[in-house]
Structure formats: C-alpha cells, structure tokens
C-alpha positions, 0 to 999 in steps of 0.5 A, spaced: 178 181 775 185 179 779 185 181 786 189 185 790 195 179 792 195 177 784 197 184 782 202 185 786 205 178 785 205 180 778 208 188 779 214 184 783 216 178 778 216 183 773 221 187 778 225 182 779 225 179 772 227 186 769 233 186 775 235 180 773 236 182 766 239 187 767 245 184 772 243 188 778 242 186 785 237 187 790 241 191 794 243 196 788 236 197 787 233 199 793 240 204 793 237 207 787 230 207 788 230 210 796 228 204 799 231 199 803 234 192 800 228 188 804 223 192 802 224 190 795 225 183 797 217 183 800 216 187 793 219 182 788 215 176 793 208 180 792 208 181 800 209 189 799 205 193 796 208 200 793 206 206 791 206 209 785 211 215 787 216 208 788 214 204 782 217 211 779 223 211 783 224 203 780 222 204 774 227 209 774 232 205 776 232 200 771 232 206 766 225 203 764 218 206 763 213 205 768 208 202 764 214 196 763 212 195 770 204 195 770 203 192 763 201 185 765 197 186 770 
C-alpha cells in the first residue's frame, strides 16, 4: 500500500497534467473550482491534501470525471 504523501502526489501531478493539456492556468482552475490559485499550486506539489467535494469541483472544472483523477493511485 502507498502512503499518504505518494497518494496525494500522484492526485496533484495528475491535475496538473490534465491542466496543462487542457491550456489552462493554475489561476483559472482555482477560479473555476472555488479555491484559491495557492492552493492548487500546494495541490499540483502533493503538499495539500483535498476533499472529495473539491476534487468534484476540479474534475468539474476540467470537464472530466472524478475517477480520471484518482484512477492511478
């Protein structure tokens, strides 16, 4: 089993990557999801960790489903 810090490392390069191929910015993420830019930038390092409620609001935001987030870990 992983810990905790390589699960939330996975779940942020996974948001980042998905950000990046969709050409959007960290600021217009965090707009679009209700957090602040910083805190998707914590996120995107594996330095944050997130609730359920805001990896939807994410995924939301990315047009994707949830599970695209949390499929690799």
């Amino acid at each position: 089993m992983r810990n905790d810090s390589e699960i939330l490392r996975r779940i942020g390069l996974r948001i980042k990557e998905l950000r990046l191929e969709k050409g959007i910015s960290q600021e217009y993420l965090a707009g679009k999801s209700g957090v602040d830019r910083t805190f998707i930038g914590g996120l995107e390092r594996g330095k944050r960790n997130v609730s359920v409620l805001t990896l939807c609001e994410i995924a939301h935001a990315l047009q994707i489903e949830i599970v695209d987030l949390i499929r690799r870990c």
